[in-house]
N, CA, C and O atoms as a Tinker XYZ file with bonds, in Angstrom:
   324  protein
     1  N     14.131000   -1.643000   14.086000    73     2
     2  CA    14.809000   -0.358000   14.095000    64     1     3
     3  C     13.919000    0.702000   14.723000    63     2     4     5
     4  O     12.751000    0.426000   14.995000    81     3
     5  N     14.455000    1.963000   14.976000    73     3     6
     6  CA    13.849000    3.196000   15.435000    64     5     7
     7  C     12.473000    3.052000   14.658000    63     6     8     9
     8  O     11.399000    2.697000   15.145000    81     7
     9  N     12.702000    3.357000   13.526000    73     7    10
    10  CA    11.956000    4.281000   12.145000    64     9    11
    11  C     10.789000    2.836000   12.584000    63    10    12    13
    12  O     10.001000    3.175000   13.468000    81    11
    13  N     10.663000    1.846000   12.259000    73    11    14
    14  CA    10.120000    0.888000   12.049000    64    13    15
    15  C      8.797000    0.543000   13.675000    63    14    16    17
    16  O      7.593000    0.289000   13.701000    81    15
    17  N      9.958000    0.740000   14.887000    73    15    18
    18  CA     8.518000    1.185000   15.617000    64    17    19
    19  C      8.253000    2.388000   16.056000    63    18    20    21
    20  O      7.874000    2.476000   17.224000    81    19
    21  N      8.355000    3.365000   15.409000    73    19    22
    22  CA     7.971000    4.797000   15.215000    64    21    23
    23  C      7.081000    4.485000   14.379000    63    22    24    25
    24  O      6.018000    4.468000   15.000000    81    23
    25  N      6.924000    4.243000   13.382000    73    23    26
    26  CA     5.733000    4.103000   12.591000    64    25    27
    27  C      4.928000    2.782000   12.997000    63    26    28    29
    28  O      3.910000    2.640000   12.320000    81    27
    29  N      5.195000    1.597000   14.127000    73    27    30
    30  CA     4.179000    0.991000   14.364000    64    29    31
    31  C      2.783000    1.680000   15.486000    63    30    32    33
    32  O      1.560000    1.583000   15.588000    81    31
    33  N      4.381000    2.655000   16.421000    73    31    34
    34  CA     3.418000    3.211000   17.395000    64    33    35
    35  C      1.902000    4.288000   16.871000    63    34    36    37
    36  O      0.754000    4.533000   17.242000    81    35
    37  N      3.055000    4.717000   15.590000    73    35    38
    38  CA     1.999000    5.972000   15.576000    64    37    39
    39  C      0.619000    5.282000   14.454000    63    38    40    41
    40  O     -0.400000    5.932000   14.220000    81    39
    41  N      0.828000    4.165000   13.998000    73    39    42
    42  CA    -0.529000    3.490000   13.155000    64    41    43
    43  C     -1.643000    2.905000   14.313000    63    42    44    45
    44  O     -2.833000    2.694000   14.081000    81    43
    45  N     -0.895000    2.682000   15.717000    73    43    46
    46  CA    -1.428000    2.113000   16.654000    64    45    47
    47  C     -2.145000    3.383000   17.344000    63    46    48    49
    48  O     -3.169000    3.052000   17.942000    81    47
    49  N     -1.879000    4.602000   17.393000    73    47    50
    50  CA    -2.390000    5.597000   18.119000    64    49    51
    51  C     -3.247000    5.819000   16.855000    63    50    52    53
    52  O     -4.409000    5.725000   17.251000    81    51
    53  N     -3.248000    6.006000   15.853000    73    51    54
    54  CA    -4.042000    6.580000   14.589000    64    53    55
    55  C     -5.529000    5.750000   14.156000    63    54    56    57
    56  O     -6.602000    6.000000   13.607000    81    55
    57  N     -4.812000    4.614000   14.795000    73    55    58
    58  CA    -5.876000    3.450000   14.471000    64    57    59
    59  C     -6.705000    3.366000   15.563000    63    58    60    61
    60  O     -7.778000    3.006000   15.080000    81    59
    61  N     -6.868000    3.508000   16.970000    73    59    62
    62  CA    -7.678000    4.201000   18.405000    64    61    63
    63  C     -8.569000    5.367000   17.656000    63    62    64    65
    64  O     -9.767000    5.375000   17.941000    81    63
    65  N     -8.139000    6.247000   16.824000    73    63    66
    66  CA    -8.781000    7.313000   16.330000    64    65    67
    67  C     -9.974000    6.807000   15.020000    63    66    68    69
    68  O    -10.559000    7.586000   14.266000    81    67
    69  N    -10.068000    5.691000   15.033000    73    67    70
    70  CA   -11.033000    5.712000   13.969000    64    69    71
    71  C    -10.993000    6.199000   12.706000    63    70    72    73
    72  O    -11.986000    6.591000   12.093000    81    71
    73  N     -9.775000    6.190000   12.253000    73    71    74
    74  CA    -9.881000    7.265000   11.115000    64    73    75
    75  C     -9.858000    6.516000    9.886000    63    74    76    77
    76  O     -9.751000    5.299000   10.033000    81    75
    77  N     -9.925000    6.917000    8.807000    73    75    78
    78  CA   -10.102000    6.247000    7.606000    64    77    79
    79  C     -8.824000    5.569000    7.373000    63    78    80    81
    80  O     -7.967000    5.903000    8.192000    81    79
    81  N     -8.465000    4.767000    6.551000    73    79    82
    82  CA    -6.694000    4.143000    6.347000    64    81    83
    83  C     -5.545000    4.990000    5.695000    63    82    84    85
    84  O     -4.315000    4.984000    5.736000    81    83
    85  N     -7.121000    6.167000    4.696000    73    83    86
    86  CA    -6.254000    6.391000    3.858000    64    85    87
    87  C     -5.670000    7.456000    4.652000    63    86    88    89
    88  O     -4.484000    7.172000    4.814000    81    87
    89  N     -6.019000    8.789000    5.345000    73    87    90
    90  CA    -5.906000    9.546000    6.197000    64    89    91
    91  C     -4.693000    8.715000    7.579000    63    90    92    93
    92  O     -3.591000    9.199000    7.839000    81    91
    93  N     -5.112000    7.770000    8.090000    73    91    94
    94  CA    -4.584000    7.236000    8.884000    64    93    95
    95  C     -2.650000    7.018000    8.446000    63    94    96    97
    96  O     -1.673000    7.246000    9.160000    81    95
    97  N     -2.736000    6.413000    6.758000    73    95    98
    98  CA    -1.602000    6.060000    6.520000    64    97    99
    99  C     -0.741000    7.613000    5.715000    63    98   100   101
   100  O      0.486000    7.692000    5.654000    81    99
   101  N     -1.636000    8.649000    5.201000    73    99   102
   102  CA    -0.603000   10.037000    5.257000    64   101   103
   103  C     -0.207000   10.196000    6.258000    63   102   104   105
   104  O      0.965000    9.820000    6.292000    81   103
   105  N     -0.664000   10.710000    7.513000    73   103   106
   106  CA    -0.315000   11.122000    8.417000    64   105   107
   107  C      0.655000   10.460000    9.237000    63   106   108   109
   108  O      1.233000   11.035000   10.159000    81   107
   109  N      0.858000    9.190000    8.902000    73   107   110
   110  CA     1.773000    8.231000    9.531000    64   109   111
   111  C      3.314000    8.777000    8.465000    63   110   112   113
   112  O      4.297000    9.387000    8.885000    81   111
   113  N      3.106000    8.399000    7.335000    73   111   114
   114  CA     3.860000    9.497000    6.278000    64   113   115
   115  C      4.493000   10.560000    6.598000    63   114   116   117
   116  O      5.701000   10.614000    6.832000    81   115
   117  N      3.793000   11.380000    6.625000    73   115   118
   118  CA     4.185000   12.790000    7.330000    64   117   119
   119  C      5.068000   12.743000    8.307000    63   118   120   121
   120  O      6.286000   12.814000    8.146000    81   119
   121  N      4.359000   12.593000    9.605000    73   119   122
   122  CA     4.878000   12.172000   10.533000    64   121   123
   123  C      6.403000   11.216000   10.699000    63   122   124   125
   124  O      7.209000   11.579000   11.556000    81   123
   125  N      6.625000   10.335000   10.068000    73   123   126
   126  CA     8.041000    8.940000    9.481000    64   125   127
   127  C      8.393000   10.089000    9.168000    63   126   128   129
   128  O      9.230000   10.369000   10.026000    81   127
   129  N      8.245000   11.402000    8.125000    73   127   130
   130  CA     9.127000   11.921000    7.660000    64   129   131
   131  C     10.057000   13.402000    8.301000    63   130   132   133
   132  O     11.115000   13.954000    7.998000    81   131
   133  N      8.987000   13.622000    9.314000    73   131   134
   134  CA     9.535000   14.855000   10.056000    64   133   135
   135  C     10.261000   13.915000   11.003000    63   134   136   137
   136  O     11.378000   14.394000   11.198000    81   135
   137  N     10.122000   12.922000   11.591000    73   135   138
   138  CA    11.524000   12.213000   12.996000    64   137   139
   139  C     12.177000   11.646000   12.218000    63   138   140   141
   140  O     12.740000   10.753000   12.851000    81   139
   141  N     12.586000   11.588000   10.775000    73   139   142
   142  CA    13.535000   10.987000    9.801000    64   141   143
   143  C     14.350000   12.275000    9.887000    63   142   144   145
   144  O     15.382000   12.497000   10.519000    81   143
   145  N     13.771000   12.912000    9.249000    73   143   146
   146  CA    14.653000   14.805000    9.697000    64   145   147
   147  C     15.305000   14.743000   10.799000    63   146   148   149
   148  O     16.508000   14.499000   10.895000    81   147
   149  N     14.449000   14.988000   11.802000    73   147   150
   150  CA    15.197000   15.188000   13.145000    64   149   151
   151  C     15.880000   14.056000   13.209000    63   150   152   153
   152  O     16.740000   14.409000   14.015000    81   151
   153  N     16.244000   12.478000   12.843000    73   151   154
   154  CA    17.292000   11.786000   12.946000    64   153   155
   155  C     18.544000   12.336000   12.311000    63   154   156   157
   156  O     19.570000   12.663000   12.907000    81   155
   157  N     18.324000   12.388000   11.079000    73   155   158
   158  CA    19.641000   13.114000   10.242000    64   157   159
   159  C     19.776000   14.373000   10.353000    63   158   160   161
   160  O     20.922000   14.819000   10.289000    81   159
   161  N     19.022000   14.988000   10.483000    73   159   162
   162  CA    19.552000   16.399000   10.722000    64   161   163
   163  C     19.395000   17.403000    9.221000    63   162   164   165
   164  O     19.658000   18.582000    8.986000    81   163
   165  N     18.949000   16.508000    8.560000    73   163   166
   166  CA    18.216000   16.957000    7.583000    64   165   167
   167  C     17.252000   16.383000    6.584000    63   166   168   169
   168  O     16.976000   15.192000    6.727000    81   167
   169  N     16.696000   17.044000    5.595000    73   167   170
   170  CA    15.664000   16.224000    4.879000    64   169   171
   171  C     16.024000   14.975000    3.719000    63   170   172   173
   172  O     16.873000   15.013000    2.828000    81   171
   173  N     15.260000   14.091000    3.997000    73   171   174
   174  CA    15.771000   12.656000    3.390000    64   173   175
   175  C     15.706000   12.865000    2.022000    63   174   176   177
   176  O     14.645000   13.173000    1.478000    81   175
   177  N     16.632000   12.741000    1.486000    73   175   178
   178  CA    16.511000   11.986000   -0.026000    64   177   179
   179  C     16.157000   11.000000   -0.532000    63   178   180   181
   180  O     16.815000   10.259000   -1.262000    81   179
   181  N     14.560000   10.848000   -0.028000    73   179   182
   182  CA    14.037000    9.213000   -0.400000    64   181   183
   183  C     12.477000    9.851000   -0.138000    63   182   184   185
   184  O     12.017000   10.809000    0.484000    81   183
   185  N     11.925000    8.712000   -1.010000    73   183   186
   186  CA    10.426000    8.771000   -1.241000    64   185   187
   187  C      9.983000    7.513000   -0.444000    63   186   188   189
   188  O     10.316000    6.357000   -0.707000    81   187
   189  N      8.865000    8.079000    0.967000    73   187   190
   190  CA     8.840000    7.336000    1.638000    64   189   191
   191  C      7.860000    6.256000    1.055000    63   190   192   193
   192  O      7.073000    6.698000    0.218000    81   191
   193  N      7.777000    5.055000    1.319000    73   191   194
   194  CA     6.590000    4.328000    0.564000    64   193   195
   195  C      6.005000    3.564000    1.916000    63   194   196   197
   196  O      6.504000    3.542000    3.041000    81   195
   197  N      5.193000    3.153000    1.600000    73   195   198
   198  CA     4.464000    1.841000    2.549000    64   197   199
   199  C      3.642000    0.925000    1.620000    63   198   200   201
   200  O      3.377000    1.317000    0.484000    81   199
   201  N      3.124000   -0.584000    2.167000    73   199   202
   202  CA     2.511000   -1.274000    1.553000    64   201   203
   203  C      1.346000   -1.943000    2.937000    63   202   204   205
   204  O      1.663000   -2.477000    4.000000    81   203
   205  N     -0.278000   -1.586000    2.278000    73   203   206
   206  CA    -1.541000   -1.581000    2.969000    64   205   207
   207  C     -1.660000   -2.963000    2.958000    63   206   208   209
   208  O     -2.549000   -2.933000    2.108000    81   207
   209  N     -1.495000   -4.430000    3.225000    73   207   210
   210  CA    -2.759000   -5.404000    2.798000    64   209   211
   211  C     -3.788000   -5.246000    3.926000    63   210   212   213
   212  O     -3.729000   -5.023000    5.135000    81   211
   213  N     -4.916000   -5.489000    2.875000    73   211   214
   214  CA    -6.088000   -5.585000    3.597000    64   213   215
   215  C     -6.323000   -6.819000    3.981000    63   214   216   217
   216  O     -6.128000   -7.811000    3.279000    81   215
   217  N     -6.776000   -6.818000    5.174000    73   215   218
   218  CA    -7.177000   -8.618000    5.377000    64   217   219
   219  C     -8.343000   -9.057000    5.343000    63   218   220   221
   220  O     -8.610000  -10.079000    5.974000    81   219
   221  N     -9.363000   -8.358000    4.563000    73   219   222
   222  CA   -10.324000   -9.052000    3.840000    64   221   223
   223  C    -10.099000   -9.389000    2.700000    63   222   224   225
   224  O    -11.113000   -9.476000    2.008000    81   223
   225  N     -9.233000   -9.603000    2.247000    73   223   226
   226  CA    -8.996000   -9.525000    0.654000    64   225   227
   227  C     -9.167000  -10.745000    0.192000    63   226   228   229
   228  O     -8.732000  -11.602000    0.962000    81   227
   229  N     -9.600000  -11.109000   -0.699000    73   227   230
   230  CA    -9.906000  -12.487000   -1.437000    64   229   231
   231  C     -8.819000  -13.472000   -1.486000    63   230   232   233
   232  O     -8.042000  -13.131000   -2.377000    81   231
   233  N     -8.546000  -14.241000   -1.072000    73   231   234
   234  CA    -7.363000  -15.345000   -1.148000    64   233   235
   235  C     -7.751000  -16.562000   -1.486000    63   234   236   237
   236  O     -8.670000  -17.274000   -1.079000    81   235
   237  N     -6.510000  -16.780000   -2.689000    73   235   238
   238  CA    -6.121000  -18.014000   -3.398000    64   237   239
   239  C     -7.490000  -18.133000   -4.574000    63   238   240   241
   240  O     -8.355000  -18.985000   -4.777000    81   239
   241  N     -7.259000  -17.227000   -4.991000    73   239   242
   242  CA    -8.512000  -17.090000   -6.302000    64   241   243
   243  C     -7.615000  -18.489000   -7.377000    63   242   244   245
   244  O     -6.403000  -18.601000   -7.565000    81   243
   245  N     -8.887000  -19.492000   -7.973000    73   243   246
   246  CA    -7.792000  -19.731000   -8.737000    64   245   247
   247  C     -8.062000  -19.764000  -10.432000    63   246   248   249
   248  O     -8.980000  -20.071000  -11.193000    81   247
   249  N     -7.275000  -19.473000  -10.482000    73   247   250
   250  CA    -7.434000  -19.025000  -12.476000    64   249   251
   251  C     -7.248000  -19.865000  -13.321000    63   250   252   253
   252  O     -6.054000  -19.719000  -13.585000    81   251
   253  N     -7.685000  -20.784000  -14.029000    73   251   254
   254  CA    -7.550000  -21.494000  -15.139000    64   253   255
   255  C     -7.572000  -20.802000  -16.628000    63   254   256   257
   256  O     -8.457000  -20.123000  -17.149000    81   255
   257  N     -6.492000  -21.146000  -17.055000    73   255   258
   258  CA    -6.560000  -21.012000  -18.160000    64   257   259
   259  C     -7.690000  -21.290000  -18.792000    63   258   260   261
   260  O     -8.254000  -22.312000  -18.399000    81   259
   261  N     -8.453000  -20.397000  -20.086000    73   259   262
   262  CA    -9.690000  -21.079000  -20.985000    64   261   263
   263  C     -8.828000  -21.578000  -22.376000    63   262   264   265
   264  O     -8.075000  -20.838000  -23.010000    81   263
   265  N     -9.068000  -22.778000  -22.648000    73   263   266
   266  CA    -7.977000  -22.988000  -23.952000    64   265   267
   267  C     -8.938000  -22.653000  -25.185000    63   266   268   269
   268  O     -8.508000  -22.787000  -26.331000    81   267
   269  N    -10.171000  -22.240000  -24.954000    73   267   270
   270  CA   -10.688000  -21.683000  -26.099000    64   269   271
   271  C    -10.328000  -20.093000  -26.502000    63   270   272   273
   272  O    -10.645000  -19.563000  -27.567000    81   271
   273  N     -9.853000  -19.682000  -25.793000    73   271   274
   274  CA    -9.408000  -17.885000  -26.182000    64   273   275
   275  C     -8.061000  -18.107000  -26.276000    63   274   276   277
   276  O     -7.568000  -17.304000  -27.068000    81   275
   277  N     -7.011000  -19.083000  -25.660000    73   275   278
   278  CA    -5.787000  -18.873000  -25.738000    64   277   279
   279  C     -5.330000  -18.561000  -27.275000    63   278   280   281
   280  O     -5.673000  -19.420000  -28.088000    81   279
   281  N     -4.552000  -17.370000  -27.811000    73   279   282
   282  CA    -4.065000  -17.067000  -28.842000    64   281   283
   283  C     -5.356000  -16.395000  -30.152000    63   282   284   285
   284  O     -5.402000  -16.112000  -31.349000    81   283
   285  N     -6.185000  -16.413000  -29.008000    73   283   286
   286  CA    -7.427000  -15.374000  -29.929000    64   285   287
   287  C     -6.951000  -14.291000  -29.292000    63   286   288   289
   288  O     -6.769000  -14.043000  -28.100000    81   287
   289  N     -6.637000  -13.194000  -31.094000    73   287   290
   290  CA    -7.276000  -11.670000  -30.438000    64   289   291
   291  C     -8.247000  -11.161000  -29.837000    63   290   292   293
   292  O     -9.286000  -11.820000  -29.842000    81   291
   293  N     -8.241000  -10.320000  -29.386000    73   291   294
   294  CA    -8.742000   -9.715000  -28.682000    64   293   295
   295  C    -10.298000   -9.028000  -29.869000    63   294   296   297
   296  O    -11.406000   -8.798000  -29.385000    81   295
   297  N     -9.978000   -8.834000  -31.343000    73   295   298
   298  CA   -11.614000   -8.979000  -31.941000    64   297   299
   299  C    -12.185000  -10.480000  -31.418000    63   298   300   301
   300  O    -13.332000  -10.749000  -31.062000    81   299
   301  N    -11.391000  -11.079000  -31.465000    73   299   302
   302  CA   -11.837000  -12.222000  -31.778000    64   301   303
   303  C    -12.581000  -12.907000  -30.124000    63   302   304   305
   304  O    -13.453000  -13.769000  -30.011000    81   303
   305  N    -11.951000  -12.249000  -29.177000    73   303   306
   306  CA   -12.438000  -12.484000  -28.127000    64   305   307
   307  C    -14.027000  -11.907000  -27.808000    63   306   308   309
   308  O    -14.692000  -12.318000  -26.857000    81   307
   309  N    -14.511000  -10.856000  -28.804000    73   307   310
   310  CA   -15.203000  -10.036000  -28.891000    64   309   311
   311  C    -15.297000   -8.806000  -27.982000    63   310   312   313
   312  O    -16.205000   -8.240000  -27.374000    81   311
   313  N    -14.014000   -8.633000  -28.138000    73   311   314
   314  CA   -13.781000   -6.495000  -27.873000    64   313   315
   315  C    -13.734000   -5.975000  -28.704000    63   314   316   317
   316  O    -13.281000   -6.570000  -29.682000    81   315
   317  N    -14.177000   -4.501000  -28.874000    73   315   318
   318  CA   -14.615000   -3.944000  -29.662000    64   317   319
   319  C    -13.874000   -2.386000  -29.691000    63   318   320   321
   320  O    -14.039000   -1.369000  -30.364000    81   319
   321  N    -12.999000   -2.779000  -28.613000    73   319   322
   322  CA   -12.005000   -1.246000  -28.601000    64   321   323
   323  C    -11.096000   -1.368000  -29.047000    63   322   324
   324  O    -10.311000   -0.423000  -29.118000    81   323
């Protein structure tokens, strides 16, 4: 759709700029939301969202259950809050 590479172009110009992600992804925000305006002709009734993955991120951690804590409280786990 429009909206969809409107906001690829402008992460692609933002991202040339070096800028931090978090800065990088308001302004992409902002921006989605003023040519959302000028599409409708007025201001959206929606909360724009986005979703960051990072691609350093740890993958396929894997978790085993410990069957020695299963169904111990949490004293009993030894917390103390």
């Amino acid at each position: 759709t429009q909206i969809v590479e409107f906001a690829r172009e402008k992460y692609r110009v933002n991202a040339k700029k070096r800028m931090d992600i978090k800065d990088n992804l308001k302004n992409i925000r902002e921006d989605l939301g003023e040519y959302i305006t000028k599409i409708i002709g007025r201001v959206p009734m929606l909360m724009l969202m986005y979703v960051y993955i990072n691609r350093e991120a740890v993958q396929n951690i894997q978790v085993e259950p410990n069957d020695e804590i299963i169904g111990m409280t949490l004293e009993e786990q030894g917390y103390n809050d």
